[in-house]
C-alpha positions as CSV (number, residue, x, y, z in Angstrom):
1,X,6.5,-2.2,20.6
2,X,9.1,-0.4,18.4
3,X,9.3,-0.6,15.1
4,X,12.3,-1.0,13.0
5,X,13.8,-0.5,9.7
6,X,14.0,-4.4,8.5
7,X,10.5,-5.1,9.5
8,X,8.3,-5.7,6.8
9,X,5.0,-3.4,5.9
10,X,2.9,-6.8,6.1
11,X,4.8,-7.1,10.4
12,X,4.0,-3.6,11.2
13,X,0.8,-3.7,9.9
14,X,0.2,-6.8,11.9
15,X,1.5,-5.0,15.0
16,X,-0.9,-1.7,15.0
17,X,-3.5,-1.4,11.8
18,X,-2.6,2.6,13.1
19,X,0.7,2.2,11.2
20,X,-1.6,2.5,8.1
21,X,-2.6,5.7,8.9
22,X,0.7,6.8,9.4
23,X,2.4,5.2,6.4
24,X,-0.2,7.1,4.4
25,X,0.0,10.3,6.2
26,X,3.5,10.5,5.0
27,X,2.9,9.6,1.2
28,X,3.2,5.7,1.2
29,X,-0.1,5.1,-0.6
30,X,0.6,1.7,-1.4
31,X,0.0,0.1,1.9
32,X,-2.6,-2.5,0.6
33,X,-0.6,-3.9,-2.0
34,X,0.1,-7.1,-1.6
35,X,3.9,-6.5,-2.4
36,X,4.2,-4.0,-0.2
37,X,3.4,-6.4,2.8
38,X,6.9,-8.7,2.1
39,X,8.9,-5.0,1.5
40,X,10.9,-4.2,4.6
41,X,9.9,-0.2,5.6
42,X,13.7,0.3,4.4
43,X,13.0,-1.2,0.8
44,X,9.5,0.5,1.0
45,X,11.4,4.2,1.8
46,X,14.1,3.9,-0.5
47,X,11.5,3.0,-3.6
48,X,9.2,5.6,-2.7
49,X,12.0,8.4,-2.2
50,X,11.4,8.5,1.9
51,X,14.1,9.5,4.4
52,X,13.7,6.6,6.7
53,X,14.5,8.2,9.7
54,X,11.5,10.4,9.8
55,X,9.4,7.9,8.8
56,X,10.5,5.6,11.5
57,X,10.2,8.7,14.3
58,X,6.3,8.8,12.9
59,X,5.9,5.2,13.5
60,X,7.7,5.2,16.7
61,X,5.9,8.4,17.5
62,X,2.3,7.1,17.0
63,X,3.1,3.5,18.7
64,X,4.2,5.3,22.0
65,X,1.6,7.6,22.2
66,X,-1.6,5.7,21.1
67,X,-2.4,4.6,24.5
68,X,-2.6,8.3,25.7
């Protein structure tokens, strides 16, 4: 599983509940609106003043080492 800057909040969500966690962790508080879930993580950055390269590293990070 990698995740990807066109996926949606609702698709990663979907993939690993976990992404939560890390969504939150770096200030997207919104994660339960029901908006957010159609937003793609790029949409989702850019409104929420994220650099999407680090948030997609945290994602990526957390989905590769979750089974460790």
């Amino acid at each position: 599983m990698k995740a990807t800057k066109d996926m949606t909040i609702g698709e990663l969500l979907m993939m690993d509940r976990g992404v939560g966690a890390v969504l939150m962790e770096n200030g997207m508080h919104c994660v339960g609106c029901p908006s957010a879930a159609a937003e793609t993580l790029e949409e989702a950055s850019m409104v929420h003043g994220m650099e999407i390269d680090k948030l997609l590293t945290d994602i990526n990070g957390y989905l590769e080492n979750k089974g460790e």
